[in-house]
N, C-alpha and C positions, 0 to 999 in steps of 0.2 A: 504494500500500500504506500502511494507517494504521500510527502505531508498535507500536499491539496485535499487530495481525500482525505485525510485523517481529520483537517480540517472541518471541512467540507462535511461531512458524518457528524463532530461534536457541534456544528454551529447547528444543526438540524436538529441532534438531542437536544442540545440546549433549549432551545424554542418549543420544542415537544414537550420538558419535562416543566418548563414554567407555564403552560398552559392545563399540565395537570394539576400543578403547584395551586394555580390562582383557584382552583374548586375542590380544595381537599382542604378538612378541617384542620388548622394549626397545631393542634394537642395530638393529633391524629398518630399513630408507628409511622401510617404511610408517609404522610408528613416530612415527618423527623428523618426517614430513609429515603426521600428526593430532596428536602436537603444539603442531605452528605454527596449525592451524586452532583448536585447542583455546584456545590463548593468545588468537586474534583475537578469540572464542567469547567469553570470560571478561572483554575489554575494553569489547566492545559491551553484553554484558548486566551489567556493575558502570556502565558509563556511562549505559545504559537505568536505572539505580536497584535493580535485581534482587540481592537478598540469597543468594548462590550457598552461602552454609554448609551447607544440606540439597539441594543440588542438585551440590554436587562431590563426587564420589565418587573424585577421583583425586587433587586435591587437591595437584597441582604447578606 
Protein backbone atom coordinates (compact mmCIF):
# COMPACT_ATOMS: atom_id res chain seq x y z
CA UNK A 1 0.00 0.00 0.00
CA UNK A 2 1.45 3.45 -1.05
CA UNK A 3 1.18 6.24 1.63
CA UNK A 4 -1.62 7.84 -0.62
CA UNK A 5 -3.75 5.13 0.07
CA UNK A 6 -2.93 4.78 3.52
CA UNK A 7 -3.81 8.08 3.59
CA UNK A 8 -6.49 8.19 1.59
CA UNK A 9 -8.36 4.94 3.73
CA UNK A 10 -7.74 6.92 7.24
CA UNK A 11 -9.08 10.29 5.92
CA UNK A 12 -12.21 8.07 4.94
CA UNK A 13 -12.39 6.20 8.51
CA UNK A 14 -12.00 9.36 9.88
CA UNK A 15 -15.07 10.91 8.47
CA UNK A 16 -16.85 7.58 8.93
CA UNK A 17 -16.11 7.08 12.44
CA UNK A 18 -17.13 10.97 13.57
CA UNK A 19 -20.26 10.46 11.93
CA UNK A 20 -20.85 7.43 14.02
CA UNK A 21 -19.36 9.44 17.00
CA UNK A 22 -21.97 12.42 16.48
CA UNK A 23 -25.11 9.77 17.24
CA UNK A 24 -23.67 7.57 19.82
CA UNK A 25 -24.34 8.37 23.50
CA UNK A 26 -21.11 9.95 25.32
CA UNK A 27 -21.01 7.53 28.46
CA UNK A 28 -21.79 4.88 25.97
CA UNK A 29 -18.26 1.56 25.73
CA UNK A 30 -19.07 2.31 22.04
CA UNK A 31 -18.35 5.77 22.60
CA UNK A 32 -15.35 5.54 24.70
CA UNK A 33 -13.94 2.79 21.97
CA UNK A 34 -14.39 5.37 18.78
CA UNK A 35 -12.72 7.55 20.65
CA UNK A 36 -9.57 5.66 21.07
CA UNK A 37 -9.73 4.82 17.29
CA UNK A 38 -10.43 8.54 16.78
CA UNK A 39 -7.31 9.79 18.66
CA UNK A 40 -5.18 6.93 16.73
CA UNK A 41 -7.02 8.47 13.56
CA UNK A 42 -5.86 12.16 14.39
CA UNK A 43 -2.07 10.85 15.12
CA UNK A 44 -1.45 9.11 11.99
CA UNK A 45 -3.04 11.73 9.63
CA UNK A 46 -1.29 15.01 11.76
CA UNK A 47 1.90 12.71 11.23
CA UNK A 48 0.97 11.85 7.48
CA UNK A 49 1.16 16.11 7.30
CA UNK A 50 -2.98 16.25 6.95
CA UNK A 51 -4.26 19.77 8.16
CA UNK A 52 -7.41 18.14 10.15
CA UNK A 53 -9.10 21.82 10.91
CA UNK A 54 -11.92 21.32 8.11
CA UNK A 55 -11.95 17.66 8.47
CA UNK A 56 -12.67 17.50 12.42
CA UNK A 57 -15.87 17.91 13.07
CA UNK A 58 -15.68 16.67 16.64
CA UNK A 59 -12.86 18.32 17.47
CA UNK A 60 -11.75 16.46 20.94
Amino acid sequence: MTEKEMIKISVEEFSRLQNYMMVAEKDSESYKRMKRRYIELKVILTASGINLTELDIIKE
